[in-house]
C-alpha positions in Angstrom: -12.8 -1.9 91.9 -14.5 -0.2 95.0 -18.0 0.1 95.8 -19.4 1.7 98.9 -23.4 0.8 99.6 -25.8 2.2 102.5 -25.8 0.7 105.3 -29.7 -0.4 106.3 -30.0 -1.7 108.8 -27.0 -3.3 111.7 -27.6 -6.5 113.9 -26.6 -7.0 117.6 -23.6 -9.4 116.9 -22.2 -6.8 114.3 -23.5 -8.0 111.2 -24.4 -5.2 108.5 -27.2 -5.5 105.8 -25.7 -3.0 103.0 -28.1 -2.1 99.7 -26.5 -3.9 96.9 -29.0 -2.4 94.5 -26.6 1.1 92.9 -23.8 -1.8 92.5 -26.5 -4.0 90.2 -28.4 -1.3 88.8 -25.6 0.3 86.9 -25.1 0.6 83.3 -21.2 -1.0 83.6 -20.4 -1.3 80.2 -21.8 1.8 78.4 -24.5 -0.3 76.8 -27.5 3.0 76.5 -24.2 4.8 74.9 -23.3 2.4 72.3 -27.6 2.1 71.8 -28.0 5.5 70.8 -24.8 5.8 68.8 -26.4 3.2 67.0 -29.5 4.4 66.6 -31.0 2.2 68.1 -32.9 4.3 70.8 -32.5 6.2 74.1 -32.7 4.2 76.5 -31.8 4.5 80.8 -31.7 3.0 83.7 -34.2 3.5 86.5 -33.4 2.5 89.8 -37.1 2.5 90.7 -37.9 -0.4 88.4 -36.9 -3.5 90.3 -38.0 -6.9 90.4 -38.2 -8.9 93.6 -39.3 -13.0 93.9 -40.9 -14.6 97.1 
């Protein structure tokens, strides 16, 4: 599988922080599909609706 994030932010000794959040937020197994071919509703994703603790 390959994955490519944004790179945020870089630190002195070369250490990257890359935003994990497209790779989590991702609908990997078709699950809104096989909802509304079920009839079950329409339902999507929204990357702008995250949680965060601490």
């Amino acid at each position: 599988m390959w994955w490519a994030g944004d790179v945020v932010a870089e630190a002195a000794d070369g250490w990257l922080l890359v935003d994990f959040t497209p790779f989590v937020v991702r609908d990997a197994h078709g699950v809104t599909t096989r909802l509304r071919e079920a009839g079950q509703g329409a339902f999507a994703l929204d990357p702008a609706q995250r949680a965060r603790s601490g």
